[in-house]
N, C-alpha and C positions, 0 to 999 in steps of 0.2 A: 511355517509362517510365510504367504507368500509376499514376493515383491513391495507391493503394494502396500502392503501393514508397516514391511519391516524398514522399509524406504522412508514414512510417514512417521515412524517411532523414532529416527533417527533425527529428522528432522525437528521433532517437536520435543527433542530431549536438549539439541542443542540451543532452538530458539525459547527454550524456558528458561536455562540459565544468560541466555542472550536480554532477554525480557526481564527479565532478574536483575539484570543491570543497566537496562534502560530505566527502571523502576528510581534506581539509586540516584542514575543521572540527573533524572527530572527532581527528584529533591536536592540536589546541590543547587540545580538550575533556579527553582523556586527561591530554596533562603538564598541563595546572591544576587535575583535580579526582582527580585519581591514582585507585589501583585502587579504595579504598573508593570515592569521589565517582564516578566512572565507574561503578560498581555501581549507586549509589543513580538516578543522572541516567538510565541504562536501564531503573532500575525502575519509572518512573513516567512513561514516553515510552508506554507502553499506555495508561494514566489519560488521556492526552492524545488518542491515537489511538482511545477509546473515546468522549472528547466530540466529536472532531470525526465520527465514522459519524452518531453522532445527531443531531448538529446539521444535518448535510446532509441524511441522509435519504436518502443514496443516490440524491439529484437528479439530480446528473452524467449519474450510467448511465441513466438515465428518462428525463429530457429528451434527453439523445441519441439514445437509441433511437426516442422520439417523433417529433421533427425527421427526423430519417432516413426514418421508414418514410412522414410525411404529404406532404401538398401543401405548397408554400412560403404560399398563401394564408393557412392556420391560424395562421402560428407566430406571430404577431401577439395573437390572443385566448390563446390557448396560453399563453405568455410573463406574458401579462397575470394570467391566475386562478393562475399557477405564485406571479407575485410576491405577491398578497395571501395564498396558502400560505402561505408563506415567513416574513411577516411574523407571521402569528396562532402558527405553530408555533415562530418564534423567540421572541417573548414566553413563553409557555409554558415552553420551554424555558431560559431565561433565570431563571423565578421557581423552578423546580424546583432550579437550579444553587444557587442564593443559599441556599436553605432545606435542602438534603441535604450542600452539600459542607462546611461548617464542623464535620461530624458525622461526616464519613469519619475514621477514626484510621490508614488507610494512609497520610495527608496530617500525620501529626502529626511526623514527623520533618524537614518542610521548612518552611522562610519561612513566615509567615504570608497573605503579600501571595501567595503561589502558586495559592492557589484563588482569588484578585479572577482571576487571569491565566484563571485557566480559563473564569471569566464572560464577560471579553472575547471569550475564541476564540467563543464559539457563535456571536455574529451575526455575526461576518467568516466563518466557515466558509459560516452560510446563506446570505448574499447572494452568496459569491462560487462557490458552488454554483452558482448560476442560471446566468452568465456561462458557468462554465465546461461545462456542458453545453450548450449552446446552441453555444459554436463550435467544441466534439466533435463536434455533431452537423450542423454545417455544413462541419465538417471544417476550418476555418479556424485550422490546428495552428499555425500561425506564432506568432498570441498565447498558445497554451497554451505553448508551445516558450519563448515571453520570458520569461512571469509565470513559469514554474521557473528559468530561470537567474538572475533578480536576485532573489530571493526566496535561493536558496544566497548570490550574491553579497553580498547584503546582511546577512544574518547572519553572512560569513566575515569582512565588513571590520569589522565593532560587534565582533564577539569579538575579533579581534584587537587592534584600538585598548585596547578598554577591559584586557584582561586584561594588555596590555605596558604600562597606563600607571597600573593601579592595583592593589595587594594585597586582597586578601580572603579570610575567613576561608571554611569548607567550605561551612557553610550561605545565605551571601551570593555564593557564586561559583555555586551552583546557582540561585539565583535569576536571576542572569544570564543563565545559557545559559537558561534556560524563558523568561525575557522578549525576548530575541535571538529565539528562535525563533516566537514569536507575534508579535513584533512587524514581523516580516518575514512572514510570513501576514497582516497587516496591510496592508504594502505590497501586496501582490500585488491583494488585495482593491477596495483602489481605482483600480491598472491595469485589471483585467478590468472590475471594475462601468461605469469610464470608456469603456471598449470598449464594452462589454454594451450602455450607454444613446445610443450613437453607431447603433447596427445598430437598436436599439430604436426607433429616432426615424425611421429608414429604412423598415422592414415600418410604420409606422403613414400614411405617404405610398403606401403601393402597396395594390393590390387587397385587400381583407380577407374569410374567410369565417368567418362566425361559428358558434363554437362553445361549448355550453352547459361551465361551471363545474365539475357533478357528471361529467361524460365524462370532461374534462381529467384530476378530480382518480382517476378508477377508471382510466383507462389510464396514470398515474404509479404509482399506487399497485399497478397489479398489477406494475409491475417494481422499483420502490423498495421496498417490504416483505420480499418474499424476499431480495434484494440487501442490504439493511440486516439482517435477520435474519444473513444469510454474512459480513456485512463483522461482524457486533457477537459473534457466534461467535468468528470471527478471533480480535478484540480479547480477549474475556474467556478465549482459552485464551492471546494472547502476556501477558496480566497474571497468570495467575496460575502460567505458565510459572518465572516467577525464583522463586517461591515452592516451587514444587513442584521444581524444581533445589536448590536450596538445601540444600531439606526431605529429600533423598535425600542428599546431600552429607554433610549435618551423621549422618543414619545411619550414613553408611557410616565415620563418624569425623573427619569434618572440623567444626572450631571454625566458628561461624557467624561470626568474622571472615573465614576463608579461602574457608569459600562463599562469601562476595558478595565474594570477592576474585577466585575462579576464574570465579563466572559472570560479574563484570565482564571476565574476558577472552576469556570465551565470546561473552556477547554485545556487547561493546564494541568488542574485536578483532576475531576470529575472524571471529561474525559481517557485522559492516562491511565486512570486507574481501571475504569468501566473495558477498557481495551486492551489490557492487557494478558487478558485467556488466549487475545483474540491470535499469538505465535501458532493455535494449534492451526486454528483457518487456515492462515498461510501457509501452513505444511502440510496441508491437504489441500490445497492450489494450487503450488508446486511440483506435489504428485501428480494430480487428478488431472493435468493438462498434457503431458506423452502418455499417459496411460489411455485418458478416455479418448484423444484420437488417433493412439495404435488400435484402439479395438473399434471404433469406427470406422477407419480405413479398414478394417476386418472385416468388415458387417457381424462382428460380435458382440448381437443383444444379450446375449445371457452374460457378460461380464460387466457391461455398460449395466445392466441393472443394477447388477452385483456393486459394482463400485459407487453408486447411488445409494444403495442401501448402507453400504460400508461408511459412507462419509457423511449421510444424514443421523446415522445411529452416532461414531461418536460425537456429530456436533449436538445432539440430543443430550448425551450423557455431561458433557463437559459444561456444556451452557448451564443447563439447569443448575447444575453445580455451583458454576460462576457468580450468575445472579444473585442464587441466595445468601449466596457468602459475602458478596459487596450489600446487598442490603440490610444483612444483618451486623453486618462490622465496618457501616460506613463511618460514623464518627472515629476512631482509630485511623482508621486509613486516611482519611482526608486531613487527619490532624499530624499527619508525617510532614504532610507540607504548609498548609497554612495554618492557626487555632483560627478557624472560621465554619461558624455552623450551616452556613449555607452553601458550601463545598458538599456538605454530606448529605442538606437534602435534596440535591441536581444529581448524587449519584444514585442515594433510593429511587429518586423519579426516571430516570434515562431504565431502569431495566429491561422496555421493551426494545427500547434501542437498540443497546448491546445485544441481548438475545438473538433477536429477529440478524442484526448485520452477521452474526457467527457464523448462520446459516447462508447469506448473501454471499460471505467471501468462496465457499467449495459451490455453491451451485454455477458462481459468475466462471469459475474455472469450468465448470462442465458445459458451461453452453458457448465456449470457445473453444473444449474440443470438439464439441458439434457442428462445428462452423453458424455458430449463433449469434457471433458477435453481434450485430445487427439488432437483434433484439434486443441483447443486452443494454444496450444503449439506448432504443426507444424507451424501454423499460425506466430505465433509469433517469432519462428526462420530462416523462410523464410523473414519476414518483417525486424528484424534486420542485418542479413546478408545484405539484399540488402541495409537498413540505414546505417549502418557501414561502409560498404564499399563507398557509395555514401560520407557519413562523410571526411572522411579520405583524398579523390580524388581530393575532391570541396574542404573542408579546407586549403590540403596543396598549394594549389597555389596561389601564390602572391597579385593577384587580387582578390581573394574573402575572404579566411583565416577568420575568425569567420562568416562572411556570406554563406560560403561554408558550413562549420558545420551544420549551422540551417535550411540548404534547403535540406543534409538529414536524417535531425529531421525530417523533415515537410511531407517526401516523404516515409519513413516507419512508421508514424503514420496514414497517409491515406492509404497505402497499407493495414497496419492489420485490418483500422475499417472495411474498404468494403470486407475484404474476413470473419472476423466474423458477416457480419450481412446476406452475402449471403448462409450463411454456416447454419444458423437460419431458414432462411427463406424455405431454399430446408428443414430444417428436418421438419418445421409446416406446409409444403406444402403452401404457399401463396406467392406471386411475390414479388419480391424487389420493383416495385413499387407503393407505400403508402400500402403497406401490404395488399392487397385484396387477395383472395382466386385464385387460380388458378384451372381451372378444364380441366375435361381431357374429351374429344370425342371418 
């Protein structure tokens, strides 16, 4: 078994029992903060997923891909100008949080204490940034694999405890779940750092080749920039996603109680459940980015194919898998969290969704180690523009209204998978179909 498989098996053993108990979470989450509360607590998981892109920086994927492609001598100075990064852009970033977030009015309908939580995240997110791209990119997944499992684990046992042993009202039970979940990003932060500075203390006892500051910080930056550019894209279309749902819902005749009652089981339910195969993607995203650009700094096409073939087969197998299992056992599943039938049929309808994004998550990693970011990004704001708008069009009319929404989900998620796997295919010169080699006369 090589590397690669045995890397990705690991991965995807621990983020299923990690997923396992995100599953659990989101149903505590559900019956204590009901469909309103379950609304709002989604609505503002982007606000969060927007401080953490920037606060990282999209290190992870840079420092990985850096370690991968250099000498083991470097990562020593390497390491070293990443951290004083780290530290100047987290100050920064810390004063900017304190002085714009009491100003946000999307934040005026939660806890007060909710934006202090957002402050904390930025410097756990940058430091343990560092960590975790360094043993991505030594491949040393076993501690990526732990800090995801007690990180769920320890947010499922604090919810639990707290929410069987005390009442609270809507706005103080939301407070909870956002302090649970940062505060387990907390934990993880000081496993990895603790890691981090055990490896760190090791490369400063062996060989070291020194490398100037302004290198380090222009070959992070040529792949953290674009990458954080695609991850904050991401972000600002799933924030302003509940809105623009809503905002077609309420068109098409729905009271703006029942919109964020429906998109709380779009995206509360539906979606949770629709995404949750999706741990293996990510374990083959985490692989496929030191792997595919060690073997492009190679110029080794026969493994770059290889690892193409390897990570579109099993998302072929798993997917197929996934889908038919959610569409034939939607009402069960949906009825874990709410007795609502229209939870289960936003999960039969999203199947393309799901399917088509399985494949998005390993190809989005392979055209970042192809130095593609770039693409990925045009890609992916041609595909939401055209989803958003189709959203919006199809939503707000009478007769379709949450079926409109999901058809286009379903039609810019297959627009982006096919323009990044044709996008792959022309740069390893091999045809889109079954990946054979193309030649030329």
């Amino acid at each position: 078994m090589n590397t690669f498989v045995k890397g990705t098996l690991l991965l995807v053993i621990a983020a299923f029992f990690g997923e396992c108990l995100e599953f659990f979470i989101n149903m505590i989450l559900a019956r204590e903060l009901g469909e309103e509360g379950m609304g709002l607590y989604m609505s503002i998981l982007p606000i969060i997923f927007f401080v953490v892109i920037i606060a990282s920086l999209e290190l992870p994927v840079s420092i990985s891909k850096f370690i991968a492609e250099k000498q083991r001598e470097t990562h020593f100075y390497m390491l070293k100008h990443t951290f004083v990064l780290t530290i100047i852009s987290t100050c920064f970033f810390v004063v900017c949080a304190i002085v714009i977030l009491p100003y946000l009015p999307i934040l005026d309908g939660y806890h007060p204490y909710v934006k202090w939580l957002f402050v904390l995240l930025i410097p756990v997110v940058s430091f343990t940034s560092i960590a975790r791209g360094y043993f991505m990119g030594v491949q040393h997944m076993g501690k990526i694999a732990i800090s995801n499992f007690i990180k769920k684990l320890v947010q499922l046992g604090i919810l639990y405890w707290v929410y069987q042993s005390f009442q609270f009202n809507l706005e103080l039970a939301l407070l909870i779940a956002l302090a649970t979940l940062i505060g387990s990003e907390l934990l993880v932060c000081a496993y990895l750092v603790a890691m981090y500075f055990i490896e760190y203390q090791i490369l400063s006892k062996e060989n070291k080749k020194f490398i100037k500051g302004n290198k380090v910080r222009r070959a992070l930056f040529a792949v953290s920039l674009p990458t954080t550019g695609l991850r904050l894209f991401h972000s600002f279309t799933h924030a302003i996603q509940p809105f623009l749902v809503k905002g077609a819902l309420i068109a098409a005749g729905f009271s703006s109680v029942m919109a964020n009652e429906h998109y709380g089981m779009l995206a509360g339910v539906a979606m949770s459940i629709g995404f949750f195969p999706a741990f293996i993607g990510h374990s083959l995203m985490v692989m496929l980015i030191p792997n595919v650009s060690e073997a492009y700094s190679n110029n080794d096409n026969n493994k770059l194919i290889r690892l193409l073939q390897q990570s579109m087969t099993i998302t072929l197998l798993y997917g197929v898998v996934s889908v038919v299992a959610m569409y034939l056992f939607a009402e069960p599943l949906t009825h874990l969290f709410f007795d609502s039938s229209s939870a289960s049929i936003y999960l039969k309808l999203l199947w393309p969704y799901f399917l088509f994004h399985f494949f998005i998550i390993p190809m989005q990693a392979y055209l970042i180690g192809l130095g593609l970011v770039k693409d990925a990004l045009f890609h992916t704001i041609w595909s939401h523009i055209i989803s958003f708008g189709m959203m919006y069009v199809l939503g707000s009319m009478e007769s379709l209204q949450m079926i409109g929404v999901i058809l286009g989900m379903n039609m810019g998620a297959v627009l982006l998978m096919l323009m990044h796997y044709v996008t792959i295919c022309k740069k390893l010169g091999v045809s889109v179909y079954f990946m054979r080699k193309r030649y030329t006369y």
